[in-house]
C-alpha positions, 0 to 999 in steps of 0.5 A: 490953453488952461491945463488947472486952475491956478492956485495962488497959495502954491509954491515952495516953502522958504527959509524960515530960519530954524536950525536942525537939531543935532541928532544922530538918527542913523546906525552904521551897525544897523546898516551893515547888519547881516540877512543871516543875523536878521533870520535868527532873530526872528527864529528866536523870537518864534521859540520864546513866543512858542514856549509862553504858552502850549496852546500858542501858534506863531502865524508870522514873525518877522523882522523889518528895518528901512533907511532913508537920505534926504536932500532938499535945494530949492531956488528959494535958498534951502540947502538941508539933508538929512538920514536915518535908519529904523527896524523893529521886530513883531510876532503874529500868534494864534491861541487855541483851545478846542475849537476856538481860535484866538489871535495876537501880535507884538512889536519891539522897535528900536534904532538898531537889533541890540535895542529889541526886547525879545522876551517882552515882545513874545510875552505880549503877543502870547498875552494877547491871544491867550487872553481873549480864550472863551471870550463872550459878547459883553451886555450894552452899557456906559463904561470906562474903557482902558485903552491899550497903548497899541490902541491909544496910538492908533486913536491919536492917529486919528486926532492927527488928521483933525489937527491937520492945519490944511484940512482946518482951513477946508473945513474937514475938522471939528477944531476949527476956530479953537485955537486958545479954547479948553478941548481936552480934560487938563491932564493932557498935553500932546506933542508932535515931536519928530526930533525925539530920537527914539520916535520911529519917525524920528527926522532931521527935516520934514518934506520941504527942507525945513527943519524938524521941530517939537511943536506943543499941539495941546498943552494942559488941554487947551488948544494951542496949533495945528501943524502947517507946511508952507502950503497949508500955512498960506492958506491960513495965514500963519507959518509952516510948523515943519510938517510936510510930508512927501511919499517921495520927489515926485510928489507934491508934499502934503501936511501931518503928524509926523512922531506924537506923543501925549504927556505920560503919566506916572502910574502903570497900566496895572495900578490904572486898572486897579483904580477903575471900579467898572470897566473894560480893557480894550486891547484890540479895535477893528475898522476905527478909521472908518468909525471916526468922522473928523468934522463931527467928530463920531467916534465908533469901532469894534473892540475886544479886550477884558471886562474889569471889576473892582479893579481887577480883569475879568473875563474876556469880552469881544463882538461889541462896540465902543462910541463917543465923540473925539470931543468928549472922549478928550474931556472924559480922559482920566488918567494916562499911563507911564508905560510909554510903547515905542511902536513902528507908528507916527504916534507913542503908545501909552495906557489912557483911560477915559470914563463915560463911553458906550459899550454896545455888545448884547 
């Protein structure tokens, strides 16, 4: 009696012959780091986000850290561990002023708590809230807009899946049969760089035993690979890249992203502003991964942020949409920040910019 249908790209993945990068992804002070210690740091980071600002609440601060070992054998002959470590820190605040409420977070990351920027963390997140006081539905227009590096991780989250080798061979992306061609304007080069160690993700070997490696995904905006695990890369007749993933021994493993990163640039996210004549910040998006459709590659979300003129912020501005296409949005980039964000995410956060967007509000 059948139970499936056989599938004859199933199996496990093989020795492909490269070597892990030494690292050193785990913290012995961070694993012995007391609950105590962890309590007064988020107690600290309460006070400084408190004393930013009088109209200011904390909703939520919080500390999270996880630790992770790994071992992979297989009949095929791998034999690869591996450990690391993590924590960061965030802050929830709300912003009043009279009957108005706005809000705003932070985060701060690092490999262990002397790595955490505190007084950044709770300046943001104030900031953010803050910000958004007295804010107004902006009128509908096609604009720059000026992507917070929180947003521009959560918009590169959503090119992963497109660059994902499985659903390239299903047909659910709109990179099918790219590879070699000019998809993004050339100032970008974006990565998959899990042996990074100041990537959250950071990993010595990805969910098969194979070991981890930086692959160049976009370089000068033509396309050059999709990520592959071994499945995947049977499916398409190529090589696994080192990115399966797995939510635990118990899985199958499956194929992604695992630490992205575009290129940085050179200037801050002030002097970025100070070049855009007509815009608008977006420092928040709400429901982008189901505004986003990985085969034609539409592309919309609500937003709120700050309007700009003539190079500098202007007033607030929410309840309106941004729309594109992810095919356009990465030609029309102009300009990416230095201002690297470390964020407890699978992709780095920097400013972009990007010209020729719809903004949908009155």
């Amino acid at each position: 009696m059948a139970f499936g249908t056989p599938d004859e790209y199933a199996g496990l993945a093989e020795p492909d012959g490269v070597a892990q990068i030494p690292q050193k992804f785990w913290d012995d002070e961070l694993a012995g780091y007391a609950t105590a210690d962890k309590i007064s740091l988020t107690k600290e980071l309460e006070k400084l986000t408190l004393g930013m600002d009088s109209r200011v609440r904390v909703e939520e601060s919080n500390y999270d850290d996880g630790w992770g070992e790994v071992a992979v054998a297989t009949t095929t002959g791998i034999r690869e561990s591996g450990r690391g470590n993590s924590c960061y820190v965030s802050v929830s605040t709300l912003a009043d002023d009279g009957d108005e409420t706005q809000t705003g977070f932070s985060f701060s990351v690092g490999d262990s708590p002397k790595e955490f920027n505190l007084p950044k963390a709770a300046r943001e997140a104030a900031d953010r809230a803050t910000r958004l006081l007295g804010a107004v539905k902006p009128p509908s227009k096609r604009t720059t807009v000026v992507l917070d590096p929180y947003v521009t991780s959560q918009f590169l989250g959503v090119l992963s899946s497109t660059l994902n080798g499985e659903n390239v061979s299903k047909g659910r992306s709109f990179f099918a049969d790219k590879i070699g061609e000019t998809v993004a304007d050339p100032r970008i080069t974006l990565v998959d760089d899990p042996t990074n160690p100041l990537a959250y993700t950071a990993t010595d070997i990805d969910g098969e035993g194979l070991a981890a490696r930086r692959n160049v995904l976009i370089e000068n905006g033509v396309l050059k690979m999709f990520v592959q695990s071994s499945y995947s890369a049977r499916r398409t007749g190529t090589k696994s890249t080192g990115n399966a993933t797995r939510g635990g021994f118990g899985g199958t493993p499956g194929v992604g992203c695992l630490a992205m990163q575009l290129q940085p640039g050179t200037q801050s996210q002030e002097e970025l502003i100070k070049g855009v004549d007509d815009g608008v910040w977006i420092q928040m998006v709400q429901g982008l991964h189901s505004g986003v459709n990985p085969i034609s590659g539409d592309f919309s979300t609500g937003a709120s942020g700050m309007m700009i003129r003539n190079g500098a912020v202007a007033e607030p501005v929410r309840e309106f949409t941004i729309a594109s296409t992810l095919q356009r949005m990465l030609l029309d980039i102009v300009a990416i920040g230095g201002d690297i964000d470390w964020l407890p995410s699978r992709a780095v956060g920097l400013t972009l910019v990007i010209r020729d967007v719809t903004m949908s509000g009155q």
